[in-house]
C-alpha positions as CSV (number, residue, x, y, z in Angstrom):
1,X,96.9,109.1,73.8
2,X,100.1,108.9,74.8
3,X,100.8,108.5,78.8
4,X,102.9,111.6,80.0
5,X,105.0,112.0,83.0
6,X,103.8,113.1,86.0
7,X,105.4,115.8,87.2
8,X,105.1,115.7,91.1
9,X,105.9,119.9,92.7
10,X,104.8,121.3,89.5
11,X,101.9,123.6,90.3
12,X,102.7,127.4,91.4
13,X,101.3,127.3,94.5
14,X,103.3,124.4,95.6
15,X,106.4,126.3,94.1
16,X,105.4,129.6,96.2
17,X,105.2,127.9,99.2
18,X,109.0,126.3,99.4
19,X,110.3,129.6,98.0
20,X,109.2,130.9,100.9
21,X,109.8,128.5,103.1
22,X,113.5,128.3,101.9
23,X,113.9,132.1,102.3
24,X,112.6,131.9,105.7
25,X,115.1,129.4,106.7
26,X,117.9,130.7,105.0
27,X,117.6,134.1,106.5
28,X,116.4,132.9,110.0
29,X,114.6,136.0,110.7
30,X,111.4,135.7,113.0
31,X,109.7,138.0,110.5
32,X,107.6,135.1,109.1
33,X,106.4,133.8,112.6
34,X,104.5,131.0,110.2
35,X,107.2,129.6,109.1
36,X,109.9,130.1,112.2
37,X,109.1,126.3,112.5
38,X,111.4,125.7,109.5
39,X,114.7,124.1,111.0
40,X,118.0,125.4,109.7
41,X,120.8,123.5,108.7
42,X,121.3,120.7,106.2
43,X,118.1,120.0,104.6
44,X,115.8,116.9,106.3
45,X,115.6,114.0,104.3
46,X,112.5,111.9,103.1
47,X,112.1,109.4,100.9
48,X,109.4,108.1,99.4
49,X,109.3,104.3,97.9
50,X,107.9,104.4,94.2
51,X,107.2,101.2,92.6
52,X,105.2,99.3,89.6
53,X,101.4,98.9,89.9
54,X,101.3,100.9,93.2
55,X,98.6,102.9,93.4
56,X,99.7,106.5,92.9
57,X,97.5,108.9,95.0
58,X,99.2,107.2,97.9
59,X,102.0,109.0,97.3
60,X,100.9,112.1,95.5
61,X,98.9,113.6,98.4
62,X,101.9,113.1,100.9
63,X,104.3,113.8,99.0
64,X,102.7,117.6,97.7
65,X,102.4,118.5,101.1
66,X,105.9,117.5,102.2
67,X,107.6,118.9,99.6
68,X,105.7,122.0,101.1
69,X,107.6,121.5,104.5
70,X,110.6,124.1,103.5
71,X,114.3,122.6,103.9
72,X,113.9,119.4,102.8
73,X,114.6,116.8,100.0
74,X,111.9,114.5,99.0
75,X,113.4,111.7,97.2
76,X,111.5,109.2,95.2
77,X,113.2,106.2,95.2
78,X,113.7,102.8,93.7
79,X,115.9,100.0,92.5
80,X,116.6,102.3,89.5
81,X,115.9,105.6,88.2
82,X,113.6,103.7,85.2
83,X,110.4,104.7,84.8
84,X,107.9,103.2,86.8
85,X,103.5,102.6,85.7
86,X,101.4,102.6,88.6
87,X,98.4,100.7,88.9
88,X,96.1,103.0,87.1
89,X,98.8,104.0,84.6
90,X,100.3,106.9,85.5
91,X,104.2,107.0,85.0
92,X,106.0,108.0,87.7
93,X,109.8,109.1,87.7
94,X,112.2,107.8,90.6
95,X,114.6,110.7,90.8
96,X,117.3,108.0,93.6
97,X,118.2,104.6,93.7
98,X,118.3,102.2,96.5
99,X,121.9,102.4,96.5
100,X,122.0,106.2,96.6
101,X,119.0,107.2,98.8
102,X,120.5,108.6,102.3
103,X,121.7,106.5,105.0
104,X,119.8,108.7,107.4
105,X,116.7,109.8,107.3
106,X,113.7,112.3,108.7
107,X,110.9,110.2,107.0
108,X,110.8,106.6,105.4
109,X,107.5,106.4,103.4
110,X,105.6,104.0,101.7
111,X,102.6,103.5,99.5
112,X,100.4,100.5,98.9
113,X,98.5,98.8,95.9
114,X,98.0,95.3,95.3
115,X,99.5,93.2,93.0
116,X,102.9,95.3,92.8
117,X,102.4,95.6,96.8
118,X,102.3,91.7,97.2
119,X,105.3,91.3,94.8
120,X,107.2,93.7,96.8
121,X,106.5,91.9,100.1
122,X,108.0,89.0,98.5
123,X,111.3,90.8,97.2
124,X,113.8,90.3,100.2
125,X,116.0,93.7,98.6
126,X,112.9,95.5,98.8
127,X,112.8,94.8,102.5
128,X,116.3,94.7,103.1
129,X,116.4,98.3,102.3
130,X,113.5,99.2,104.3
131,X,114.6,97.2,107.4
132,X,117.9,98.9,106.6
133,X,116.8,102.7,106.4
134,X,113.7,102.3,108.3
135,X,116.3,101.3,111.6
136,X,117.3,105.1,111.9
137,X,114.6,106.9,110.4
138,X,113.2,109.2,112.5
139,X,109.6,108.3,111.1
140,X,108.6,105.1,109.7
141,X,105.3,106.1,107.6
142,X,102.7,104.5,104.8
143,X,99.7,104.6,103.4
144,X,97.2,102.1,102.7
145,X,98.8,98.5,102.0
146,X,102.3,99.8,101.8
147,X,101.9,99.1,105.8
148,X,102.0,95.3,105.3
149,X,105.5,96.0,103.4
150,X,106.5,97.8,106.2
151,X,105.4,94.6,108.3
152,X,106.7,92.4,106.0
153,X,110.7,93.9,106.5
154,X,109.9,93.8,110.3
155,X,109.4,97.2,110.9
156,X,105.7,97.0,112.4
157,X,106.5,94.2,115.2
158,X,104.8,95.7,118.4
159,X,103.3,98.5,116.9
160,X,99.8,99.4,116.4
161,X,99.2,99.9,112.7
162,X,96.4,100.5,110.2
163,X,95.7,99.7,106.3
164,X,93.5,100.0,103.5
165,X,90.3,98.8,105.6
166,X,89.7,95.7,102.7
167,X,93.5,94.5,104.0
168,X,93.9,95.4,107.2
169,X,93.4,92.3,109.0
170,X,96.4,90.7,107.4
171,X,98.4,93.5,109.7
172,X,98.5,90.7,112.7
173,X,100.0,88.2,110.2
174,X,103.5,90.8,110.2
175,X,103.6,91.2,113.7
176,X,101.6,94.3,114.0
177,X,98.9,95.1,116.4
178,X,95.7,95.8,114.5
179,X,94.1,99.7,115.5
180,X,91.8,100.8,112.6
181,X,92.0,104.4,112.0
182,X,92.3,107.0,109.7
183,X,95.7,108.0,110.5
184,X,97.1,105.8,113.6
185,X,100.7,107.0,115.5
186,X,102.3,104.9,117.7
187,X,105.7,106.2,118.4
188,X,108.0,106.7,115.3
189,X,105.4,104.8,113.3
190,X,102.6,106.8,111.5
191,X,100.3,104.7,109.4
192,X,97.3,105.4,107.7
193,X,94.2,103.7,106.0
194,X,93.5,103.5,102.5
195,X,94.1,106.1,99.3
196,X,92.4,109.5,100.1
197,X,93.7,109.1,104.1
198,X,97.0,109.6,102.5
199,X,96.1,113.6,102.3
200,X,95.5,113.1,106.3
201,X,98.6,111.4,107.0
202,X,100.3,114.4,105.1
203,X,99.3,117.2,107.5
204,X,99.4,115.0,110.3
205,X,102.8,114.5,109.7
206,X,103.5,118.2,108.8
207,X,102.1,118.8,112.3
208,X,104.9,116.7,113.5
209,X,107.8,118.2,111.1
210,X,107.1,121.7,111.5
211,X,104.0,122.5,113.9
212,X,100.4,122.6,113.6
213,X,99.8,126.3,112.5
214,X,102.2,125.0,109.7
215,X,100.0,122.7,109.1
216,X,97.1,124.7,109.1
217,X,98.6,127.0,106.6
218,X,99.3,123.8,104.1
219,X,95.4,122.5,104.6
220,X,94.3,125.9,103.6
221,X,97.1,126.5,100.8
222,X,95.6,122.8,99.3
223,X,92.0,124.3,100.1
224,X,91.8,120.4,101.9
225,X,87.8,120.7,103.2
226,X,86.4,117.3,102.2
227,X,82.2,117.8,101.5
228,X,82.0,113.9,99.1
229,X,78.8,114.4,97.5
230,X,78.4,110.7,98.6
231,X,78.4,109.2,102.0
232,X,80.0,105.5,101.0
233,X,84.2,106.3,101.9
234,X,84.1,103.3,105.0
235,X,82.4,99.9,105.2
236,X,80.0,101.5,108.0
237,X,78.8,104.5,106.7
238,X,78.2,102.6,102.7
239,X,75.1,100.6,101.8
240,X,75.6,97.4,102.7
241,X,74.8,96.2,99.4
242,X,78.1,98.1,98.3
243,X,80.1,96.9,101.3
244,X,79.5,93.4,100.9
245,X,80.2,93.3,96.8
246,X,83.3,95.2,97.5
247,X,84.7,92.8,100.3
248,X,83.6,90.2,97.8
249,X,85.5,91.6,94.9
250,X,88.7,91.9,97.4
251,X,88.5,88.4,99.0
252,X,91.1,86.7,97.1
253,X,93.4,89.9,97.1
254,X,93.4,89.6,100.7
255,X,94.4,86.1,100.9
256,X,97.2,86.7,98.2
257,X,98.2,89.1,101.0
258,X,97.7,87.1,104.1
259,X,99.5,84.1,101.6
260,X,102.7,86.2,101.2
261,X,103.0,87.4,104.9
262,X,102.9,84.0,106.2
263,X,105.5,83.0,103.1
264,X,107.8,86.6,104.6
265,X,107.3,85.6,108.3
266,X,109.1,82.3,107.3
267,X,112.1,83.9,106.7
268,X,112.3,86.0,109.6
269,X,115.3,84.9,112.4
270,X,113.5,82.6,114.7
């Protein structure tokens, strides 16, 4: 079969709910008192790293829900506007390059994976650009490992930080302080753990955009009321069984991790 595009803000609830929103702001009326939290003025800007072999429901579960914010442009970006596979196979379509993505911006985001995750810790234009834009971005932000990018361009020195739970003790290595967490804030910085916490991270920084009864609205919109049929989504609540053949499994990934952020740390200015 062939692989199609994914088409991120295609669903009609999703299209409903920035109608609105853009009505709302446009008119400024305080007729829709949930959605007065809509700023007016030039739309806030957000971009949102794509890359190959990332994992893609990092950024899918964000990005839906901030392209539900009203008055804003969500930007995918990368080096080019080629197509990019993630790590499951899904295409995904840039719609900025590096070179054209906004100087300043509401939201710098980032999603992890492995292998493409490592390679881009490595790439010093990869974090050139995020060191660049992540400077003056009103929030620095990630989801699983794309926190140990954000480490690797320097952005995570003195800050606590989170990851993936597999990955997260390379966080140290990139000058990060280590807080596991679902979501963890400290300041400007909002990272969060691995995959699925990417849909957390989303209305937690909706809350921050807009309000929380935005917020609320979005969680309800999405119908967001996890019941897993299974009780196995952290290394304390799983079998151990399953624990310790996953942390097995992800060994060597994590010290191709901790490999590359001792290799990035090298080239920091003394």
């Amino acid at each position: 079969m062939d692989r199609r595009v994914f088409s991120l803000g295609s669903i009609a609830l999703l299209s409903a709910l920035q109608r609105v929103a853009a009505q709302t702001a446009a008119s400024q009326t305080k007729t829709e008192p949930m959605h007065a939290s809509i700023p007016s003025g030039a739309p806030q800007q957000i971009a949102m790293v794509v890359y190959p072999q990332m994992t893609a429901l990092d950024l899918i579960g964000p990005q839906t829900l901030l392209a539900a914010l009203g008055n804003v442009n969500v930007h995918l970006i990368w080096k080019s506007r080629e197509l990019v596979t993630s790590d499951n196979g899904l295409v995904l379509q840039p719609t900025m390059s590096f070179a054209d993505c906004p100087r300043d911006l509401e939201v710098l985001f980032i999603g992890g994976g492995a292998k493409g995750t490592i390679a881009l810790m490595r790439d010093p234009g990869v974090r050139e650009f995020l060191a660049d834009r992540g400077a003056r971005a009103r929030y620095v932000t990630s989801v699983c490992t794309g926190s140990l990018v954000l480490g690797s361009a320097g952005l995570l020195r003195g800050y606590k930080a989170t990851s993936h739970w597999a990955f997260r003790e390379a966080l140290p290595l990139v000058g990060a302080e280590l807080a596991p967490g679902r979501v963890v804030e400290d300041r400007n910085r909002i990272t969060a753990g691995g995959v699925t916490a990417g849909i957390d991270f989303g209305l937690r920084l909706a809350a921050r955009l807009r309000d929380e009864r935005y917020a609320q609205m979005l969680q309800l919109a999405f119908e967001y009321d996890p019941q897993p049929p299974l009780h196995a989504g952290n290394p304390e609540s799983a079998p151990a069984e399953v624990s310790d053949h996953l942390r097995s499994m992800y060994s060597p990934v994590l010290t191709d991790f901790e490999t590359a952020a001792k290799e990035v740390r090298k080239t920091w200015p003394a």
